[in-house]
MMTF fields as JSON, N, C-alpha, C and O atoms, coordinates in Angstrom:
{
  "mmtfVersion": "1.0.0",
  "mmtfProducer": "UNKNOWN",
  "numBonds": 347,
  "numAtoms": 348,
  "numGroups": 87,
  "numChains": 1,
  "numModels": 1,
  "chainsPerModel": [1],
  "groupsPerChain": [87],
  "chainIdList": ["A"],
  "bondAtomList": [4, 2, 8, 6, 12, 10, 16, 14, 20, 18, 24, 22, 28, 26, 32, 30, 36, 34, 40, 38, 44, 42, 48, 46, 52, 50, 56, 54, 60, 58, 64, 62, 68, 66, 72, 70, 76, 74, 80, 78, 84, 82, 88, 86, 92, 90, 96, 94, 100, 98, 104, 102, 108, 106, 112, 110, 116, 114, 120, 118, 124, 122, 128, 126, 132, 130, 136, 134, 140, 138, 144, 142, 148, 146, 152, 150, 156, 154, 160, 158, 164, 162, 168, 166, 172, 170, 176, 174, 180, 178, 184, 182, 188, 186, 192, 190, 196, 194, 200, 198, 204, 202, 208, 206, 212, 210, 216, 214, 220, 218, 224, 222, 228, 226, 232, 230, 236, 234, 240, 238, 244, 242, 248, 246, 252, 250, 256, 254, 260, 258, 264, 262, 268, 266, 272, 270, 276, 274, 280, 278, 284, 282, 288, 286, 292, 290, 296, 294, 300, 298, 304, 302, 308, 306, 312, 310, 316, 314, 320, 318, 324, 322, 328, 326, 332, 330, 336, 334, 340, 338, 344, 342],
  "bondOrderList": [1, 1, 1, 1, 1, 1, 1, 1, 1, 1, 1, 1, 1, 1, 1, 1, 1, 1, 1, 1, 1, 1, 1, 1, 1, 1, 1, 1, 1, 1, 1, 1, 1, 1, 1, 1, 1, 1, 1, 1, 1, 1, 1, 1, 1, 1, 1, 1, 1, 1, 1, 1, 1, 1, 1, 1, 1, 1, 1, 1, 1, 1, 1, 1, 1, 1, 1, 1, 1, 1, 1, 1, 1, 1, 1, 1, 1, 1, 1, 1, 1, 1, 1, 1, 1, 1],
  "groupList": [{"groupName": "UNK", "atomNameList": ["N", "CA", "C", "O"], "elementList": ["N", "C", "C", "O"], "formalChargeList": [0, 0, 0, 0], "bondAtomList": [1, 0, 2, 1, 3, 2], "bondOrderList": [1, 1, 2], "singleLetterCode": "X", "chemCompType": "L-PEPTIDE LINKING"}],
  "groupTypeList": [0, 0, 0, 0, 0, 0, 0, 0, 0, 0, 0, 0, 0, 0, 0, 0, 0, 0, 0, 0, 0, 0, 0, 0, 0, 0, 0, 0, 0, 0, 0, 0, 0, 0, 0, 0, 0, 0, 0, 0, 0, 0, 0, 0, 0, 0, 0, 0, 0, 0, 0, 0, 0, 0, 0, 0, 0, 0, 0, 0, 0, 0, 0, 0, 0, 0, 0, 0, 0, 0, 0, 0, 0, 0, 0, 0, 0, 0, 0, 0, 0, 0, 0, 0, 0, 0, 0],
  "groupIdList": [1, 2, 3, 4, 5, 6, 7, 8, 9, 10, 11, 12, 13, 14, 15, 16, 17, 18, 19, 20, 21, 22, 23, 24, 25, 26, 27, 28, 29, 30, 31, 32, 33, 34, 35, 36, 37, 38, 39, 40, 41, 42, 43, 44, 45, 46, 47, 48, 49, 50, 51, 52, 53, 54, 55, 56, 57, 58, 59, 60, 61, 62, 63, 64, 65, 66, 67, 68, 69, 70, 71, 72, 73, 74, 75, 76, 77, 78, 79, 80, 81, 82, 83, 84, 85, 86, 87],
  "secStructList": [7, 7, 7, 7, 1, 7, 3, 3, 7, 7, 7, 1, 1, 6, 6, 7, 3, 3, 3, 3, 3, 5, 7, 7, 1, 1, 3, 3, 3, 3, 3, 3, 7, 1, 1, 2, 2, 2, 2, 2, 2, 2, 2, 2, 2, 2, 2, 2, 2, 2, 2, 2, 2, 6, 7, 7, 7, 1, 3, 3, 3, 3, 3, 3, 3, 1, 1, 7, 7, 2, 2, 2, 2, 2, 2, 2, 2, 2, 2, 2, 2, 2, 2, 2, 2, 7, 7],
  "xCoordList": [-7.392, -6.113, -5.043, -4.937, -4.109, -3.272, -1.756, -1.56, -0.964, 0.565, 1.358, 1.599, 1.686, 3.193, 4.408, 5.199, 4.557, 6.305, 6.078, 5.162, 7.268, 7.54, 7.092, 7.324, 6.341, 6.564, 6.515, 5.526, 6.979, 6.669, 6.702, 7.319, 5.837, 5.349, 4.878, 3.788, 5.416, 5.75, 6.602, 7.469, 7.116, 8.38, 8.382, 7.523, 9.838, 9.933, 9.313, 8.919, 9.236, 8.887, 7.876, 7.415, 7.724, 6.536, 5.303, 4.819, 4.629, 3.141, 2.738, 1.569, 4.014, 3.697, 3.797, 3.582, 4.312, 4.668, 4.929, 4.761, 5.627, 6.234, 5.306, 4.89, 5.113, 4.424, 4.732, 4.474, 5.411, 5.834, 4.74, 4.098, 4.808, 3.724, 4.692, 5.439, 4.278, 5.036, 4.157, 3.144, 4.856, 3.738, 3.992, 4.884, 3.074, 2.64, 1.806, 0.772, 1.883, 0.805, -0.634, -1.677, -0.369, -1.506, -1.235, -0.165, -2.418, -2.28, -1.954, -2.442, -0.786, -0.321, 0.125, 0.797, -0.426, -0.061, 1.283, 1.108, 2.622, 3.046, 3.401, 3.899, 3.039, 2.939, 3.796, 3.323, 4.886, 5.423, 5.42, 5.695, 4.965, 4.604, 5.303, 5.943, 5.194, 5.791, 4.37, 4.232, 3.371, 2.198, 1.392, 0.234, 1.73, 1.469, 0.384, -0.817, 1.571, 0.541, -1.217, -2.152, -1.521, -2.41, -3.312, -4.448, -2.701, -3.414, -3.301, -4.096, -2.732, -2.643, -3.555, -3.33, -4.943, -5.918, -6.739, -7.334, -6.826, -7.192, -6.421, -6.902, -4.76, -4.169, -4.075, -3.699, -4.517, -4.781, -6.22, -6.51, -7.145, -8.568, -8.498, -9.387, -7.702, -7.243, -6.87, -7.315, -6.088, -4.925, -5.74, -5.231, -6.734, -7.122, -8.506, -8.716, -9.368, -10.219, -9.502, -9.904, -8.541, -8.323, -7.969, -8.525, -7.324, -7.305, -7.954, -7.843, -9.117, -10.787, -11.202, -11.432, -11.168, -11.522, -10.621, -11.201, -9.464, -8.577, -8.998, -8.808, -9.703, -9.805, -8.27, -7.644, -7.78, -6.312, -6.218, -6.274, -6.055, -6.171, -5.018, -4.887, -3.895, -2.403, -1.702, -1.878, -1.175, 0.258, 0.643, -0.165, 2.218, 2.923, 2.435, 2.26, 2.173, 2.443, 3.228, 2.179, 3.997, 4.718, 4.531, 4.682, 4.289, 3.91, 5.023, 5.221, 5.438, 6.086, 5.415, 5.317, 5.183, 4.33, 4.984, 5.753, 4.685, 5.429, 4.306, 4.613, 2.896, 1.974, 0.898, 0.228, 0.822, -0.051, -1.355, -1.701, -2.353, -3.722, -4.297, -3.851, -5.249, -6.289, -6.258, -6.331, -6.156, -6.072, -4.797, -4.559, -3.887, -1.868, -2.37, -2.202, -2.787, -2.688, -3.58, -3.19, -4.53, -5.049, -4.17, -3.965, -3.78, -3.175, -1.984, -2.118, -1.111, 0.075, -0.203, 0.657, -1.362, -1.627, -1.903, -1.104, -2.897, -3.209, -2.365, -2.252, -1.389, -0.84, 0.642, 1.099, 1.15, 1.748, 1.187, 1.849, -0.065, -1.1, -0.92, -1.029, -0.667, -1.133, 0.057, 0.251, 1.111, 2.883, 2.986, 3.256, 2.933, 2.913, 2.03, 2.643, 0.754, 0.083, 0.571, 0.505, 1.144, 1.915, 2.49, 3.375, 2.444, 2.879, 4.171, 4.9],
  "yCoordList": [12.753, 12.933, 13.092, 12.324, 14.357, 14.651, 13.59, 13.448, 13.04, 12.38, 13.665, 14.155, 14.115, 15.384, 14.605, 14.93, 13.809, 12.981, 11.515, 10.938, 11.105, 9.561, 9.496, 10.311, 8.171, 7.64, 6.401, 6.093, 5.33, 4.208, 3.431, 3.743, 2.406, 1.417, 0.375, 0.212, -0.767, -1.903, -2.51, -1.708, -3.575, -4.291, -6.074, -6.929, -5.955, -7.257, -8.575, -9.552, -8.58, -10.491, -11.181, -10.9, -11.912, -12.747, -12.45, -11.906, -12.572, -12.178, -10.898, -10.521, -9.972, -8.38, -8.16, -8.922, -6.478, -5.735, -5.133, -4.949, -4.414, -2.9, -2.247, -2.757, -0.93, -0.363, 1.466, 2.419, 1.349, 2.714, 3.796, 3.469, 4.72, 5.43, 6.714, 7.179, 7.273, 8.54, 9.06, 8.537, 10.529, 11.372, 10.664, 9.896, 11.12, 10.685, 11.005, 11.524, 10.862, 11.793, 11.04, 11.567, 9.517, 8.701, 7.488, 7.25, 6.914, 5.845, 4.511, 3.902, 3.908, 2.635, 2.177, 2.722, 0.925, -0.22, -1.663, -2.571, -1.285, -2.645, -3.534, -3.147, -4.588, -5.864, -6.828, -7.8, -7.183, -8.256, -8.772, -8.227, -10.299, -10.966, -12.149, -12.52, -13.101, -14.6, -15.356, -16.321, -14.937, -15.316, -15.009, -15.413, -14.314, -13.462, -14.413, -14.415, -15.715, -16.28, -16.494, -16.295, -17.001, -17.191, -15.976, -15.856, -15.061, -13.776, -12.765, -11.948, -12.297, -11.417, -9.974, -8.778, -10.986, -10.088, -9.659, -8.582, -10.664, -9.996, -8.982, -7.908, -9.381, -8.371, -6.843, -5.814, -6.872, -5.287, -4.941, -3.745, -5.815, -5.27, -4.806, -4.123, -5.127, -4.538, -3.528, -2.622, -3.438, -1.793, -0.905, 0.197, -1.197, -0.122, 0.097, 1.296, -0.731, -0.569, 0.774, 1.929, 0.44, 1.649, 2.624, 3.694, 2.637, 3.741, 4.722, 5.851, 3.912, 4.543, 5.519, 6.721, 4.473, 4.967, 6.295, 7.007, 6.742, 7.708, 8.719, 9.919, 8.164, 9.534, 9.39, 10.281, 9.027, 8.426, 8.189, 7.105, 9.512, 8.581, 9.112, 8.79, 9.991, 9.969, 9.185, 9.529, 8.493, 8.024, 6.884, 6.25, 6.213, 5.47, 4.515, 5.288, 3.358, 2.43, 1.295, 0.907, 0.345, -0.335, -1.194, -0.453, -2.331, -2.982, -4.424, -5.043, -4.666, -5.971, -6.804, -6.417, -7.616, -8.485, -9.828, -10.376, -10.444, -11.543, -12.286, -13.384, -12.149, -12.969, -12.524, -13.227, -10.998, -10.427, -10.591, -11.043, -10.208, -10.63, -9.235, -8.269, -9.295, -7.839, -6.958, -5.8, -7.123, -6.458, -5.509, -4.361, -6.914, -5.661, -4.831, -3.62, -5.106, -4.344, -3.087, -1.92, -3.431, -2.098, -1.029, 0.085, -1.426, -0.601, -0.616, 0.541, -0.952, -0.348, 0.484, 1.248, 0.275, 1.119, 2.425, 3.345, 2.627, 3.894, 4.684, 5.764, 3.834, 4.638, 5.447, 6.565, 4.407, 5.08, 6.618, 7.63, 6.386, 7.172, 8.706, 9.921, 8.01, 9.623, 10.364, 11.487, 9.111, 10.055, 10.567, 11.746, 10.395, 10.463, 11.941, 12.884, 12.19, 13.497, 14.707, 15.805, 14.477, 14.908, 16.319, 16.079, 17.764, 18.603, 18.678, 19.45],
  "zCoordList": [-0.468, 0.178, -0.905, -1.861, -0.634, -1.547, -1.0, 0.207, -1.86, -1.618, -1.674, -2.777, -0.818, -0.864, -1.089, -1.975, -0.494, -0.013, 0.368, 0.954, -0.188, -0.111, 1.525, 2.418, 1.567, 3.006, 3.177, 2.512, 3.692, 4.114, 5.745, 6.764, 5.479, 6.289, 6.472, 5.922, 7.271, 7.738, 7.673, 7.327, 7.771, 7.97, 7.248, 7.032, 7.075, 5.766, 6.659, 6.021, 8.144, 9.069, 8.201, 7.095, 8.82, 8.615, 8.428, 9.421, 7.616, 7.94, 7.716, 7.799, 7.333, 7.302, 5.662, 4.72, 5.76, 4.042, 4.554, 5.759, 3.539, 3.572, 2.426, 1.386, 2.96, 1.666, 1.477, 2.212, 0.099, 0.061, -0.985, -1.983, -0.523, -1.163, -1.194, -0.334, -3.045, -3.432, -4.43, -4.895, -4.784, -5.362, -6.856, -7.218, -7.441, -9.032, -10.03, -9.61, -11.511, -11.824, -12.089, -12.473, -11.742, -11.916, -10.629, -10.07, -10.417, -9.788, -10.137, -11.089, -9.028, -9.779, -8.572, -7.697, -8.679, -7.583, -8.177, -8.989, -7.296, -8.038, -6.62, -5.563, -6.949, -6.13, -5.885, -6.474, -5.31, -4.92, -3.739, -2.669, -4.045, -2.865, -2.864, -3.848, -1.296, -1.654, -1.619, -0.867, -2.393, -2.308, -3.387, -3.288, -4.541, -5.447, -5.864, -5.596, -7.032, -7.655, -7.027, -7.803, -5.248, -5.348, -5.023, -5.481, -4.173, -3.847, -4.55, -4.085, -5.477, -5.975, -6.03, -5.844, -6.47, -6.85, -5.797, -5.843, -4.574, -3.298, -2.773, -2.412, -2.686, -1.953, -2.862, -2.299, -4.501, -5.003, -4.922, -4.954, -4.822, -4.324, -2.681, -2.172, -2.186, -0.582, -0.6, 0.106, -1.294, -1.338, -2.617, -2.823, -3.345, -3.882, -2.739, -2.558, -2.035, -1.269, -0.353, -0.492, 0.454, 1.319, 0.425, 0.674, -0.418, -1.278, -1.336, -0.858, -2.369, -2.217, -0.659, -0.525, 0.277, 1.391, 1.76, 2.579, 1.385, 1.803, 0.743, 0.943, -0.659, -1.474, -2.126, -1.551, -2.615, -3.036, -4.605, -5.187, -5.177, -7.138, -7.668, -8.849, -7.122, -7.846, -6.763, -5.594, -6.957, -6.448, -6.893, -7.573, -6.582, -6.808, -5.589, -4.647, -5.22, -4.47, -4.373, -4.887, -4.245, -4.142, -2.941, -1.969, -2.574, -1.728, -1.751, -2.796, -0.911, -0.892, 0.635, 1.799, 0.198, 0.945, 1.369, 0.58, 2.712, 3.435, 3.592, 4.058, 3.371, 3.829, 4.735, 5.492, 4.505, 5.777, 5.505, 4.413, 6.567, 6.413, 6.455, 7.075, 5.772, 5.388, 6.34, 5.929, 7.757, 8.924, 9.012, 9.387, 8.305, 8.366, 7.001, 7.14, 6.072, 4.75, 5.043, 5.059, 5.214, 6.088, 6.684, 6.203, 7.575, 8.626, 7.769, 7.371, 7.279, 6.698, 5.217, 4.78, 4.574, 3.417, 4.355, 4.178, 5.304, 6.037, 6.025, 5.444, 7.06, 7.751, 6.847, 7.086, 5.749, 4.77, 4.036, 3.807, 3.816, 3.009, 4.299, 4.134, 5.293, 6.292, 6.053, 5.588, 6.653, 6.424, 5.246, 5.474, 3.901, 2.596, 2.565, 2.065, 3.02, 2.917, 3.537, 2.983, 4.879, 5.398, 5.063, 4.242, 5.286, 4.508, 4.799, 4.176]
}
């Protein structure tokens, strides 16, 4: 999957992220969470997993995180990743 244009998705509540995805000439994930210290490395083995799964190796990601569970990160990496391909 090619990134054409900025897109993002989800929202700052509880339990969620926001996650913005833009074009780039390499892949890079940056992470802020209110959870960082202990998840960190789960919540970027999450977001490069769907990655993978989308076929995804240039872009910018940016993720800010409230505490969501593998189920929201999922679905908000996706669905960023679709708007973002988007022609």
């Amino acid at each position: 999957m090619d990134i054409h244009r900025k897109a993002t998705a989800g929202t700052m509540q509880s339990s969620d992220l926001v996650v913005n995805v833009e074009p780039a000439e390499r892949l890079e994930i940056q992470i802020e969470s209110t959870v960082k210290k202990q998840f960190e490395p789960l919540i970027r083995a999450r977001i490069e997993d769907a990655l993978r799964r989308q076929g995804v190796t240039r872009a910018l990601v940016r993720v800010s995180d409230r505490g969501a569970l593998d189920y929201a990160i999922d679905a908000r990496v996706e669905t960023a990743l679709r708007r973002a391909a988007e022609a």
